[in-house]
MDAnalysis code that builds the backbone (N, CA, C; Angstrom):
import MDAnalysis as mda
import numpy as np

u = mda.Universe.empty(510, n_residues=170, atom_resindex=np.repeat(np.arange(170), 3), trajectory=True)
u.add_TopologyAttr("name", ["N", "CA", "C"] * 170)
u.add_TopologyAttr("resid", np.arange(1, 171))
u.add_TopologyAttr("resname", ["UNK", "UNK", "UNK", "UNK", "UNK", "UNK", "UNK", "UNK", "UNK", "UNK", "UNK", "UNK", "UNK", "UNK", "UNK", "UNK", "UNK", "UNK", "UNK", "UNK", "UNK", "UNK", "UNK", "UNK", "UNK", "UNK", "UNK", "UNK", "UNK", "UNK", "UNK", "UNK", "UNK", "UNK", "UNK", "UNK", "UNK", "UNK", "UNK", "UNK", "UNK", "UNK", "UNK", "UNK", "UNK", "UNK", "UNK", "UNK", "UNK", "UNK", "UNK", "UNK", "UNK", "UNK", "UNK", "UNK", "UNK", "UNK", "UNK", "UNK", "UNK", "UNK", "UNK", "UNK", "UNK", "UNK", "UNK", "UNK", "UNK", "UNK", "UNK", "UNK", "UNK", "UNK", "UNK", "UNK", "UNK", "UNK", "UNK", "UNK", "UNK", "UNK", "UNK", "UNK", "UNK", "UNK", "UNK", "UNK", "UNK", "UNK", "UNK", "UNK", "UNK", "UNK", "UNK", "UNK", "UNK", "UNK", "UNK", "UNK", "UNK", "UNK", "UNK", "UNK", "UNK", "UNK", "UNK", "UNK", "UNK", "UNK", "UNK", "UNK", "UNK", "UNK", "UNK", "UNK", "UNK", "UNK", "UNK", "UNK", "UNK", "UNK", "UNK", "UNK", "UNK", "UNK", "UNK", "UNK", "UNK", "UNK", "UNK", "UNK", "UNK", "UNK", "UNK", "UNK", "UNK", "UNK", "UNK", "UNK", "UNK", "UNK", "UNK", "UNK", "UNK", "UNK", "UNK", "UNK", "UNK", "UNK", "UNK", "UNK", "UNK", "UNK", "UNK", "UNK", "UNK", "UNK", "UNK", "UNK", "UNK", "UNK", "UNK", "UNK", "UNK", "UNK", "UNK", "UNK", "UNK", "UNK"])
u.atoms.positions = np.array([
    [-44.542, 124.868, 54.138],
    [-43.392, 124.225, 54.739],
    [-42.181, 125.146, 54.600],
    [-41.313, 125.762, 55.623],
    [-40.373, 126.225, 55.849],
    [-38.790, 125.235, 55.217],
    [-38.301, 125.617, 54.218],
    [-37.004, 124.760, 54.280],
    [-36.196, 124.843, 55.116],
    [-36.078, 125.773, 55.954],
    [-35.061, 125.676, 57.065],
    [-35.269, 124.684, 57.937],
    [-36.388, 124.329, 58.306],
    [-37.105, 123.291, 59.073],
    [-36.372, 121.962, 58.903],
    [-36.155, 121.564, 57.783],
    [-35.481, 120.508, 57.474],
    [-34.196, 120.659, 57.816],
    [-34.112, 119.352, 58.321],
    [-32.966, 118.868, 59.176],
    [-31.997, 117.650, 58.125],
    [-30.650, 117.751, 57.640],
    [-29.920, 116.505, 56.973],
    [-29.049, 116.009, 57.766],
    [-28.940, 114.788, 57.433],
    [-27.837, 114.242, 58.377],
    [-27.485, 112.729, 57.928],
    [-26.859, 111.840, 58.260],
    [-26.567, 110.742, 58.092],
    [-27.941, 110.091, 58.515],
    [-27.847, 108.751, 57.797],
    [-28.728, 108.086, 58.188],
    [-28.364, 106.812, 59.085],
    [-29.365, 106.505, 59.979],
    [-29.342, 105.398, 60.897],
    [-29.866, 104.451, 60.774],
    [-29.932, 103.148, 61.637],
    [-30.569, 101.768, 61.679],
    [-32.107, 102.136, 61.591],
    [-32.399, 103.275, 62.719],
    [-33.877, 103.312, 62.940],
    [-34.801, 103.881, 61.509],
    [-33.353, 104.297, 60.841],
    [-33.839, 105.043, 59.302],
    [-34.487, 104.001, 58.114],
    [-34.251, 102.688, 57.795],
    [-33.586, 101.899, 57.021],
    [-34.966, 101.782, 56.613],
    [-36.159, 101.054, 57.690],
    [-37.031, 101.458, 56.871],
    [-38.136, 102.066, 56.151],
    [-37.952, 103.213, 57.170],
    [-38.832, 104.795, 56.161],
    [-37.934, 104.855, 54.624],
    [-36.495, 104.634, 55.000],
    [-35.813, 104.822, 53.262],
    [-36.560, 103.715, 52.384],
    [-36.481, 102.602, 52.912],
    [-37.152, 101.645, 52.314],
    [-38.720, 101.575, 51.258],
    [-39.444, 102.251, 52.275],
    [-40.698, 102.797, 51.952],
    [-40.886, 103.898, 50.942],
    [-40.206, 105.081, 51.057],
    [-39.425, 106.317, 50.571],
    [-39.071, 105.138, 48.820],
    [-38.221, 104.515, 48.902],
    [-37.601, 103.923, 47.410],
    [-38.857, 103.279, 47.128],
    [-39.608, 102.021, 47.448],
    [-40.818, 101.592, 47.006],
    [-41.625, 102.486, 46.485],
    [-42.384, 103.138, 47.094],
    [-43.088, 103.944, 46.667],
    [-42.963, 105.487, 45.459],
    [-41.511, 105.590, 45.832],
    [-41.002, 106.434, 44.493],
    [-41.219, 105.762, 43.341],
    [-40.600, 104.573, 43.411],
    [-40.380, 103.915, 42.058],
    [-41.832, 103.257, 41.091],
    [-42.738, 102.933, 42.229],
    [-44.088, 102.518, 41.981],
    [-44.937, 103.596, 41.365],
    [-44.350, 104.802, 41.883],
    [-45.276, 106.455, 41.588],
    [-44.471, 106.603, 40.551],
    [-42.931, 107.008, 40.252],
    [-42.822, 107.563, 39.220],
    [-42.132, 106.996, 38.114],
    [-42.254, 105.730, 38.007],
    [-41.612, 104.738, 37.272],
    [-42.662, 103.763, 36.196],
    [-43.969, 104.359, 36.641],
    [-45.135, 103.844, 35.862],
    [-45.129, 103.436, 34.290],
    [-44.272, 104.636, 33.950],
    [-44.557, 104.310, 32.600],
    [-43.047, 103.863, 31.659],
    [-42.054, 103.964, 32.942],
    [-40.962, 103.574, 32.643],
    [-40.580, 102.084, 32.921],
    [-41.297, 101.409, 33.397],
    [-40.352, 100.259, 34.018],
    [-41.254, 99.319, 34.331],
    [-41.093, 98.285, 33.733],
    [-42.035, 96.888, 33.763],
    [-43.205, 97.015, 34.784],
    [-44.350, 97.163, 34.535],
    [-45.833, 97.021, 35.890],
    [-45.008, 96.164, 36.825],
    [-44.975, 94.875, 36.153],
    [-44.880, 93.127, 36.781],
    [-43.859, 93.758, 37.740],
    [-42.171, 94.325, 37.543],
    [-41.129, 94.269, 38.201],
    [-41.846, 95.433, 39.752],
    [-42.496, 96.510, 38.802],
    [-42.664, 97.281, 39.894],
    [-43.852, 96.725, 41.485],
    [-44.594, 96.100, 40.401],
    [-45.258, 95.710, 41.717],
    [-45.236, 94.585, 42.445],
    [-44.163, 93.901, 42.283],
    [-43.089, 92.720, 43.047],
    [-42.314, 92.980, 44.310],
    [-42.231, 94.542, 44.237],
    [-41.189, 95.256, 44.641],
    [-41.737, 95.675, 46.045],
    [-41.050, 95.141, 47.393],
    [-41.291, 95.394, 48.825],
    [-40.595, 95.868, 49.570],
    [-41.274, 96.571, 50.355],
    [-40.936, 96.952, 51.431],
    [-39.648, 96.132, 52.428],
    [-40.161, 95.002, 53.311],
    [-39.017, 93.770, 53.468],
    [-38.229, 93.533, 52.370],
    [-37.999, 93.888, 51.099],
    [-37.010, 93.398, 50.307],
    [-36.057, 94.373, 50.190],
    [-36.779, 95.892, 49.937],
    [-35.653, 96.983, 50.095],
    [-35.301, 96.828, 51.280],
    [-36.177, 96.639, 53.223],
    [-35.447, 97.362, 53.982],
    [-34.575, 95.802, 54.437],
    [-34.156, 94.862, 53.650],
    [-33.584, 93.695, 54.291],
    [-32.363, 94.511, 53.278],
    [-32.516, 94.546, 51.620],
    [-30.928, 95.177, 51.009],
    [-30.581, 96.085, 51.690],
    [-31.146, 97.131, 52.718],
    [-30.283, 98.850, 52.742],
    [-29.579, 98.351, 54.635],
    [-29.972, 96.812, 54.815],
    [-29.485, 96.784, 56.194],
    [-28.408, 95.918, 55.937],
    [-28.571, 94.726, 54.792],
    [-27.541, 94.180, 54.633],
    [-26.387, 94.652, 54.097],
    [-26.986, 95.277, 52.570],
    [-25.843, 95.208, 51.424],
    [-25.484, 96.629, 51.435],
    [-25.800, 97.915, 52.073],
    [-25.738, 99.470, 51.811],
    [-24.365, 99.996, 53.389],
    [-23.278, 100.477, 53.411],
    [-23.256, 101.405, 54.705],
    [-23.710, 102.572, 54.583],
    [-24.828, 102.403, 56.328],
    [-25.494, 103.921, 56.176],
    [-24.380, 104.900, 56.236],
    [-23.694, 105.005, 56.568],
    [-22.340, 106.348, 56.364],
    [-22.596, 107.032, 54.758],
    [-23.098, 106.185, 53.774],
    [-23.273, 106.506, 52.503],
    [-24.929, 107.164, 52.216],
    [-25.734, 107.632, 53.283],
    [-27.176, 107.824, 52.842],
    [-27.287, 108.746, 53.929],
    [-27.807, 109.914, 53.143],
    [-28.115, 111.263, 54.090],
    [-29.744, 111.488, 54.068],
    [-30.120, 111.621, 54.985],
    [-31.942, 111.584, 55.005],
    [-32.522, 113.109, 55.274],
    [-33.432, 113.208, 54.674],
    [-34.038, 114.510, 55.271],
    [-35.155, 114.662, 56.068],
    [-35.368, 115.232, 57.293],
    [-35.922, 115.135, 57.841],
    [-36.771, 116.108, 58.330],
    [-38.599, 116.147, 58.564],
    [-38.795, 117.532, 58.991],
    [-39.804, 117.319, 60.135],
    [-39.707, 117.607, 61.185],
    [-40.823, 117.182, 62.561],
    [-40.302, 115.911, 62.304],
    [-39.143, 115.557, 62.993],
    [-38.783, 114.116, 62.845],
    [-39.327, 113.099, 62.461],
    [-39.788, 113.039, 61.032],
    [-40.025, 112.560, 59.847],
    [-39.370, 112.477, 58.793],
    [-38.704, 110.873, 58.481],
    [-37.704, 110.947, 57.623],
    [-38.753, 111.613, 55.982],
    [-38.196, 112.405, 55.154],
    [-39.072, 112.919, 54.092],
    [-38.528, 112.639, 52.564],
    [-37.125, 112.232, 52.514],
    [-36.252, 112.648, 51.346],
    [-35.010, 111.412, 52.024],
    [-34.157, 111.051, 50.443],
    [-33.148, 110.077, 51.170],
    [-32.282, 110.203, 49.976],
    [-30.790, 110.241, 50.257],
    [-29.780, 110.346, 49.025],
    [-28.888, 109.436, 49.694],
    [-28.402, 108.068, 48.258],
    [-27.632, 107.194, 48.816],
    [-26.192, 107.572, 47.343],
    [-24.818, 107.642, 48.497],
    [-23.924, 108.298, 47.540],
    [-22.835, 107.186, 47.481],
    [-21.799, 107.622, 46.642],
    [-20.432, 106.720, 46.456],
    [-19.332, 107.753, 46.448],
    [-18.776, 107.646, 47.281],
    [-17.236, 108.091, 47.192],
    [-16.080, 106.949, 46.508],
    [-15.399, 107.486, 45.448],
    [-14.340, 106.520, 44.828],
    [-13.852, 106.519, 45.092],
    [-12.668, 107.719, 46.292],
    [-11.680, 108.038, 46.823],
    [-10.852, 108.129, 45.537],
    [-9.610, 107.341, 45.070],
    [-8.307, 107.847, 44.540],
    [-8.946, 107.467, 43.044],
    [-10.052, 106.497, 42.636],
    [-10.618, 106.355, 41.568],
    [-11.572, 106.845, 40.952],
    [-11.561, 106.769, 39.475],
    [-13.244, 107.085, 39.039],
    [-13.731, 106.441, 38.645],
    [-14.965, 106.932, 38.058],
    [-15.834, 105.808, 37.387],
    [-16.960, 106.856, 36.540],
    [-17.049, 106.330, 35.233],
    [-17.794, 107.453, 34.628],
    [-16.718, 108.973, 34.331],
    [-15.571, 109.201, 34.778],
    [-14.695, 109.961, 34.823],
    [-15.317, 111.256, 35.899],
    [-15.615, 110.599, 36.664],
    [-15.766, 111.283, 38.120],
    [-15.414, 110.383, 39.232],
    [-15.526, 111.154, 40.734],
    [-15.054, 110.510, 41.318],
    [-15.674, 110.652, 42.707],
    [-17.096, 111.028, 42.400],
    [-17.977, 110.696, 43.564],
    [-19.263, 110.230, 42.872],
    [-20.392, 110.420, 43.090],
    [-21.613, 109.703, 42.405],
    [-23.109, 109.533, 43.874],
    [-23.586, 109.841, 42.720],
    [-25.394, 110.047, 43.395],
    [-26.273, 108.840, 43.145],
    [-26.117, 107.755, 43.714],
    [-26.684, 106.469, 43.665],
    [-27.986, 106.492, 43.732],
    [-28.596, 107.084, 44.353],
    [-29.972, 107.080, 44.490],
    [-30.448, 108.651, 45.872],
    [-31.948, 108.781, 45.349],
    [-32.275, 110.138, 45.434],
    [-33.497, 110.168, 45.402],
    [-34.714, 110.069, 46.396],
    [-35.891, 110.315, 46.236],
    [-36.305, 111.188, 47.213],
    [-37.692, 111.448, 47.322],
    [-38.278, 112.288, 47.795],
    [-40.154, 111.571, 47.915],
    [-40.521, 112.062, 49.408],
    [-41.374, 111.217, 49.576],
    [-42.674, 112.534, 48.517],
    [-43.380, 111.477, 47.885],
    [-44.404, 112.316, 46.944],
    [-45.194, 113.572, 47.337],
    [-45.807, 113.525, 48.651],
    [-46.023, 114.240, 48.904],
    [-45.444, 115.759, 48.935],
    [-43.998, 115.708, 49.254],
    [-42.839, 117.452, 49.368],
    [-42.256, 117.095, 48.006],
    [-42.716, 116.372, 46.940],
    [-41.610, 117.095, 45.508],
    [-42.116, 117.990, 45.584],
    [-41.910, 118.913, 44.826],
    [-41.870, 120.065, 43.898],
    [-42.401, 121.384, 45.005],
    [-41.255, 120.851, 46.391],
    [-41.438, 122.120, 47.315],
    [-40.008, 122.353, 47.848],
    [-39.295, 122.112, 46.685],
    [-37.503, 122.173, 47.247],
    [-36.992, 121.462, 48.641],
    [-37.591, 120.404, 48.799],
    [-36.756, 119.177, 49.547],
    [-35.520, 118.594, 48.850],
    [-36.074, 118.493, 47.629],
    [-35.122, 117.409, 46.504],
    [-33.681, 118.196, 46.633],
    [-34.088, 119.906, 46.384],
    [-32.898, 120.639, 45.785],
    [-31.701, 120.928, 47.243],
    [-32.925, 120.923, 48.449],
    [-31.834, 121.113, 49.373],
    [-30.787, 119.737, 50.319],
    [-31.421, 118.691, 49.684],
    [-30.729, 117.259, 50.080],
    [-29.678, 117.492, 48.720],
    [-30.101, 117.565, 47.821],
    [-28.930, 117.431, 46.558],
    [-28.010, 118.690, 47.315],
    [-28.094, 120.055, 47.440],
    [-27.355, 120.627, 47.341],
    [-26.656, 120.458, 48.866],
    [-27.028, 119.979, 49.993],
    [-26.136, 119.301, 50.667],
    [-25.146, 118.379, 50.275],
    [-25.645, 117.343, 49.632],
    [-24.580, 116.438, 49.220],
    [-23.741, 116.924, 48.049],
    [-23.857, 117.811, 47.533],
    [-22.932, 118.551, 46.469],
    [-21.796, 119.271, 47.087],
    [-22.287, 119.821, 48.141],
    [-21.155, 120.686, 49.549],
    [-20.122, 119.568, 50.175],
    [-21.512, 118.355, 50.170],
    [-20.623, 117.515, 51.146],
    [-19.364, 117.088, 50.245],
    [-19.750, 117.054, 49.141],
    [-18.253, 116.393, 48.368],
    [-17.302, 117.103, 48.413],
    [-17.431, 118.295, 47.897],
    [-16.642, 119.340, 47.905],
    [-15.755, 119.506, 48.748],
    [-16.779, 119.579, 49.706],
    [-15.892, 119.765, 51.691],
    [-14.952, 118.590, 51.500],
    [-15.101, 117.483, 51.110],
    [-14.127, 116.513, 50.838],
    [-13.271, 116.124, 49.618],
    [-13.149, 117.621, 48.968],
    [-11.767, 117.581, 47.774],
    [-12.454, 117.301, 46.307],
    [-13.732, 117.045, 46.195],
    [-13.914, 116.064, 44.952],
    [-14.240, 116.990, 43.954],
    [-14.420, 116.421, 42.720],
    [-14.104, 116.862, 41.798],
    [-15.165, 117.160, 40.551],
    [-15.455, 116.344, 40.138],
    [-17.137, 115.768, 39.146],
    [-18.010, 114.916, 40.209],
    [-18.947, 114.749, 40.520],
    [-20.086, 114.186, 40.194],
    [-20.840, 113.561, 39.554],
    [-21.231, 111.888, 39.497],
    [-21.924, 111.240, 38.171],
    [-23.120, 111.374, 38.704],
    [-23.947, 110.697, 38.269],
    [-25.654, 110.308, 38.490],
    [-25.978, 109.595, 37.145],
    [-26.721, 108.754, 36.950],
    [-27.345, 108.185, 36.239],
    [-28.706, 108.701, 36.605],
    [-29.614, 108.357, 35.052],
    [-31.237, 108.428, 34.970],
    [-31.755, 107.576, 34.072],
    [-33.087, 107.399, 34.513],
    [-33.562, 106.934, 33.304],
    [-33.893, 107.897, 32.279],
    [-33.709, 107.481, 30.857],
    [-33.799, 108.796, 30.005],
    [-35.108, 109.543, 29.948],
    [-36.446, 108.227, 30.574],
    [-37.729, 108.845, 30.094],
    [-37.976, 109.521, 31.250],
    [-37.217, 109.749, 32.203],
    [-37.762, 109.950, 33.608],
    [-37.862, 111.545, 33.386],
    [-38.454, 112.639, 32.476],
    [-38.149, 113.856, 32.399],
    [-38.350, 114.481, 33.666],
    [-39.103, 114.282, 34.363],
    [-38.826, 115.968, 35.680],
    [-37.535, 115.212, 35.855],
    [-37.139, 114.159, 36.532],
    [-35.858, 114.113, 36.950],
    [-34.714, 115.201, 36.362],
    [-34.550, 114.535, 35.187],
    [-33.730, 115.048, 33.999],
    [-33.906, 116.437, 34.025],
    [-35.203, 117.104, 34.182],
    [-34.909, 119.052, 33.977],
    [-34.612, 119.716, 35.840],
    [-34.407, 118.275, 37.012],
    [-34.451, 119.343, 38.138],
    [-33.015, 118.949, 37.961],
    [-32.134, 117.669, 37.281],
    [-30.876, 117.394, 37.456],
    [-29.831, 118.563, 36.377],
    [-30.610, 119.051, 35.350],
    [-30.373, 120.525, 34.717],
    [-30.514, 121.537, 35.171],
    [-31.677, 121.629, 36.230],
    [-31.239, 122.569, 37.201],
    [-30.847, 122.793, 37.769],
    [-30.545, 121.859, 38.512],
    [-28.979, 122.172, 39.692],
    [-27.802, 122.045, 39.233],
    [-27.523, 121.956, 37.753],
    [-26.223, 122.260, 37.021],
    [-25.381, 121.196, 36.251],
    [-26.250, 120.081, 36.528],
    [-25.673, 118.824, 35.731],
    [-25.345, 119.250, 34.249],
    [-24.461, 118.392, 33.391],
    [-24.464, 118.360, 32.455],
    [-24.585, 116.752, 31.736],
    [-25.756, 116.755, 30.642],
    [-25.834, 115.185, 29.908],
    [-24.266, 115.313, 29.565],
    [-24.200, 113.664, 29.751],
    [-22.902, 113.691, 29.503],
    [-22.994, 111.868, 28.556],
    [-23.064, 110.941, 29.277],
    [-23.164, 109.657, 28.303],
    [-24.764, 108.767, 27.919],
    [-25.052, 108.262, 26.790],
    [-26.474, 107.447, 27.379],
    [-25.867, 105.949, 27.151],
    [-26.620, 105.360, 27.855],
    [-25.926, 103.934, 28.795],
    [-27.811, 102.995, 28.996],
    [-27.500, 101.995, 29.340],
    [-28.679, 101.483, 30.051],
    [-28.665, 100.363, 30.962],
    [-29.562, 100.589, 31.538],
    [-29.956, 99.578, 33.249],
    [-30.619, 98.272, 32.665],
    [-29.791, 97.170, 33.237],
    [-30.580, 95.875, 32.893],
    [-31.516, 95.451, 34.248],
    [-32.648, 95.463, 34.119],
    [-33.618, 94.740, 34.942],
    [-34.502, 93.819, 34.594],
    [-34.069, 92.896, 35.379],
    [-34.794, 91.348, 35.211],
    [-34.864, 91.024, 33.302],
    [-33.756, 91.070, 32.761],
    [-33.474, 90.949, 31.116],
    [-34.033, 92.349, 30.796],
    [-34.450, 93.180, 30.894],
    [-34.737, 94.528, 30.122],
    [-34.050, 95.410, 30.003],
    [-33.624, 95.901, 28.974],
    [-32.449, 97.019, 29.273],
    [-33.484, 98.489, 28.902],
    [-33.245, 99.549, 29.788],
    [-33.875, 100.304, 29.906],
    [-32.711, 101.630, 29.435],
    [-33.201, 102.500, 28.781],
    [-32.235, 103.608, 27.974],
    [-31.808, 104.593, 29.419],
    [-31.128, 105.249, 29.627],
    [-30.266, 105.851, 31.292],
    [-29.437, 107.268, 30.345],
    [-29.458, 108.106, 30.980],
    [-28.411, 108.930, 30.668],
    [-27.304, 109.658, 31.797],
    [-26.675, 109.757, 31.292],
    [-25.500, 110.083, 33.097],
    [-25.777, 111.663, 32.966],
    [-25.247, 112.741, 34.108],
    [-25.194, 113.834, 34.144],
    [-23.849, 113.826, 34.414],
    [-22.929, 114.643, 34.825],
    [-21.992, 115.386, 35.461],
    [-21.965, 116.757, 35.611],
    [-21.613, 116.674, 37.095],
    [-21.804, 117.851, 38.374],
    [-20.326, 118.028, 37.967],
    [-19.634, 119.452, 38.110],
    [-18.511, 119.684, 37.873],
    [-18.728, 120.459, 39.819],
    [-17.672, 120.156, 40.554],
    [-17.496, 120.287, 42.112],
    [-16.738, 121.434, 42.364],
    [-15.499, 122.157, 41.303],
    [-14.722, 122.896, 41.945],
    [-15.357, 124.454, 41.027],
])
């Protein structure tokens, strides 16, 4: 697979639910040993692609695409004049369909949206993880994060251990 091939861009209506599918199936594959069986395999298709049409604006989710095939999906937050985490943009979510990890899809959707902030003034970068999630954690060290707080995600009563990174932008 050629990375140039891949195409980023905003995402659309017709997108909502390959992303959908794309988050299910990430979380089912690489969340196995992190995150309740029961919660994960509850977890649908119609349920993500009804939240990313209701509750998400696509203006906030850049998709990657290759032979017009959505492949990869990053959903972001701009704070504008605020922060949070003491940054003031943030990487909400970030997968990659199983098949293209570990063939630099991941690194060239992240490092788009790292430009994209930039191009728009910003400053740090947050992200949250789960702490056990290690490849995450060594590709989010590779593209320059720094651990910065550990925190944790409550799901369905479980609190699960998270650590933040920060992207420094300028």
């Amino acid at each position: 697979m050629k990375l140039e091939k891949i195409n980023i861009r905003p995402a659309t209506k017709e997108d909502i639910e390959k992303i959908a599918i794309i988050k299910v199936d990430g979380w089912k594959n690489t969340y196995q040993d992190i995150i309740d069986l029961n919660y994960l395999n509850k977890m649908s298709y119609e349920e993500q692609t009804n939240k990313y049409s209701s509750s998400y604006d696509l203006n906030t989710i850049f998709v990657a695409e290759l032979n017009n095939e959505v492949i990869a999906f990053c959903r972001v937050c701009d704070y504008g004049q605020n922060t949070y985490q003491d940054a003031d943009c943030e990487i909400r979510e970030i997968y990659v369909k199983s098949e293209y990890k570990h063939m630099g899809v991941g690194s060239k959707i992240f490092s788009y949206v790292l430009n994209y902030f930039r191009s728009n003034n910003k400053q740090k970068l947050y992200l949250g993880v789960f702490e056990k999630n290690d490849s995450a954690r060594k590709f989010y060290e590779k593209m320059g994060g720094i651990a910065n707080k550990k925190s944790y995600l409550e799901i369905n009563g479980v609190k699960y251990p998270t650590i933040s990174y920060i992207f420094k932008l300028t």
